[in-house]
N, C-alpha and C positions, 0 to 999 in steps of 0.2 A: 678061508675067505679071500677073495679076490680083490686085490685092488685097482684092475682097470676100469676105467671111467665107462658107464654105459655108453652104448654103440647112441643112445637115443641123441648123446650131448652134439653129437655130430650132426645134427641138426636144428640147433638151436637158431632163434627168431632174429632176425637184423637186429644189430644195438640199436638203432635210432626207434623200436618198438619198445626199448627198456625204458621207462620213464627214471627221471632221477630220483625218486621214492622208493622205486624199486631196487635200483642200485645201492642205494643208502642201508635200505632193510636187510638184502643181500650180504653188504659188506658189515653190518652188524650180526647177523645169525652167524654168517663165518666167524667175526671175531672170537665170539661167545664158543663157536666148537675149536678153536684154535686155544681157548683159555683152558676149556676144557680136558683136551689131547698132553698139556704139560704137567698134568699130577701122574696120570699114571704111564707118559713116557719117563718122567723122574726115577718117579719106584725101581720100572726093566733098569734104566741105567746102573741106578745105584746094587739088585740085586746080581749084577752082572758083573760089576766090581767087584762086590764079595765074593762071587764063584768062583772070579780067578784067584782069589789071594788063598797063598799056599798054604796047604795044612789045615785046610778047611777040614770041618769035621762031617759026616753023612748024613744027621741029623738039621743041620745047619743047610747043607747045601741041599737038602730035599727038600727045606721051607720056602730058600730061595729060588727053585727052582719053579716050586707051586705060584710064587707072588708074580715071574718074568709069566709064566703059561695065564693067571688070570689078567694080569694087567696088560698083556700082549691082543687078549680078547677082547677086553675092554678098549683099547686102543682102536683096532678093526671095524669093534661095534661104532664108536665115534665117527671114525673114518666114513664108513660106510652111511653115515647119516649125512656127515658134509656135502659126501656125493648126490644125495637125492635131492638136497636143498638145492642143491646150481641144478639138480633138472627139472627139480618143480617150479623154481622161480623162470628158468627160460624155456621150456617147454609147454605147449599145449598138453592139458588133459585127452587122454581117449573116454570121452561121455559116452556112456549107454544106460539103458534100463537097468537098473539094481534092484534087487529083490532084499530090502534090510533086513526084516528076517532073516534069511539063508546068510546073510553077509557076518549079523552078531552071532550066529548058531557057531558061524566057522571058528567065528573071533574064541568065544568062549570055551569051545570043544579042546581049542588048543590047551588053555588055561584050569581045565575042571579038575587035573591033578593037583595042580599047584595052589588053587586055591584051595580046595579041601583036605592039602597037608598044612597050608601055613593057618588053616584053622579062623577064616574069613570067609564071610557068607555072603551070598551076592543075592541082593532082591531087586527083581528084574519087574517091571510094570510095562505092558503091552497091549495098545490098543488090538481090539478082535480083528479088525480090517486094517489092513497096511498097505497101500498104494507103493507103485515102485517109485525111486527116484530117481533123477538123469545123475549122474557121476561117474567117473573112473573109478572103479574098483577097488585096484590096486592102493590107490591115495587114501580112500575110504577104511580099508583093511587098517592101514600102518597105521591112521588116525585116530581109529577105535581101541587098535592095540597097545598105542601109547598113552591113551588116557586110563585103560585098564589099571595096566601096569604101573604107572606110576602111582595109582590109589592102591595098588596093594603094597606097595614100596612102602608107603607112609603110615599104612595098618597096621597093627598089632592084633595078634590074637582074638577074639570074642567079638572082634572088629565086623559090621558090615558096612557092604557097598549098593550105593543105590541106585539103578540105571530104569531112569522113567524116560519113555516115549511117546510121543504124541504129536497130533498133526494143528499145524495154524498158521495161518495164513500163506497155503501153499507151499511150505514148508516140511518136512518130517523134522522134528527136534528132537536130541537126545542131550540127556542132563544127566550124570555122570556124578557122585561124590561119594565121600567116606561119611561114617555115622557122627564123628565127633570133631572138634577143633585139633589138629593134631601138630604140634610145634617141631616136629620132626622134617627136616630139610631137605629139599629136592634135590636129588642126585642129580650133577652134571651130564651124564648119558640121558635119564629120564627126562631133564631139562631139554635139552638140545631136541629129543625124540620130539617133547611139545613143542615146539619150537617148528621143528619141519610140518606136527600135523597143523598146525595153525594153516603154515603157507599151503600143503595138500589142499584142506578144505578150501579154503579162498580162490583158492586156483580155479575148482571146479563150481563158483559163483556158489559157494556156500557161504553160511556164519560160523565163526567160531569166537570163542570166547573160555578164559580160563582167570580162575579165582587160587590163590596157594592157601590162602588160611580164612576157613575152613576150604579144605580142597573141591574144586566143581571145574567141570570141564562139561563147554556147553556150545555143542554141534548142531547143527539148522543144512541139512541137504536139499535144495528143489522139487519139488513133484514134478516126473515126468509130464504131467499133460498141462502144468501152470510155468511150464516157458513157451516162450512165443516159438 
C-alpha cells in the first residue's frame, strides 16, 4: 500500500472556505486516527525488539514475525483512512447519477464469502423501484462498506444483519444494523472507517447518523431529480 497523499489533495479549496467547525471536526477525526495508529505501532515496535534479541528461538520469531506483518497492515489500513479524511473534508465530491442497487450489489459481492463463512446472514429489504441518486461514488462505496463491516465485526455467528431501504422525502435511506444488543466494542480501524463515512456522506449533502448499542448506521442520499 502506498503512502503518498492523493494527487487530488493538490487541489484543495482556499482556507478561508474552511469554516472553523470544520477545521475543529478535522482536527478531531485526526486526533482519534492518530490515538488510534499507537497500539499497533506499539506491537511492530515491541515485536521488533524481540527479533533482534539473540537466540531467539524459530517458533518465537515466526509469531513475532506474523504480529510486525498484521500490525504493519493495520497501521497502512489506518493510515490510509487519515488520508481520505483531509480529502474529503477539503475536497469537493465528483456527483453523478448513482444507480444504488448496482452500488450495494458491488458492496456485497465483495463480502458474500465472508459473510457466509463467519456464519451471519444478511436480510436485505428493497423497494421494487429505485430511483438513482446524485453522489460520488467512490464516497458512497467506502460508506456502505464501512457500515457493513463493522456490523459484522461486532456479530457472532447465528447473528443477522438487517439492510432496509426506502425512499422519503426525496431522499433514498438506508438503515443498516445487527439483530441484537451487542456489548462487543468497536475496533479503532472500524471506528475511524465510521468516522471518514460520516464525513463522505455529508460531503455529498447526504444524512448520516450512527447508533453503537444496539448497532445502526443510518445513510439518507438525495434523489437525483429532488435537487434544484
Amino acid at each position: 500500500m502506498s503512502f503518498a497523499m492523493h494527487n487530488a489533495t493538490l487541489e484543495l479549496r482556499p482556507a478561508n472556505i474552511v469554516s472553523n467547525d470544520e477545521l475543529e471536526r478535522l482536527c478531531a477525526n485526526m486526533s482519534q486516527g492518530l490515538h488510534a495508529l499507537a497500539q499497533p505501532l506499539t506491537i511492530v515496535r515491541s515485536a521488533v525488539a524481540a527479533l533482534a534479541a539473540p537466540g531467539i528461538a524459530t517458533q518465537k520469531q515466526r509469531r513475532y514475525l506474523e504480529l510486525c506483518t498484521q500490525h504493519v497492515e493495520r497501521t497502512c489500513d489506518l493510515f490510509e483512512s487519515m488520508q481520505e479524511l483531509v480529502s474529503a473534508s477539503h475536497i469537493d465530491p465528483d456527483c453523478e447519477p448513482i444507480d444504488l442497487r448496482e452500488a450495494l450489489g458491488s458492496v456485497l459481492e465483495d463480502r458474500k464469502a465472508s459473510l457466509r463463512a463467519s456464519g451471519i446472514e444478511l436480510l436485505i429489504e428493497l423497494p421494487k423501484m429505485l430511483p438513482l441518486v446524485l453522489g460520488d461514488i467512490k464516497r458512497t462505496h467506502q460508506a456502505l462498506s464501512a457500515a457493513l463491516d463493522c456490523a459484522v465485526s461486532i456479530s457472532s455467528p447465528g447473528d443477522y444483519i438487517e439492510l432496509r431501504v426506502s425512499i422519503h422525502n426525496e431522499f433514498v435511506e438506508l438503515n443498516l444494523q445487527n439483530s441484537g444488543i451487542r456489548d462487543r466494542a468497536i475496533q479503532a480501524t472500524h471506528r475511524l472507517k465510521l468516522t471518514l463515512a460520516e464525513v463522505n456522506i455529508r460531503s455529498q449533502h447526504g444524512k448520516y447518523e450512527c447508533v453503537e448499542y444496539p448497532f445502526e448506521v443510518f445513510i439518507a442520499l438525495p434523489l437525483q431529480e429532488g435537487l434544484p
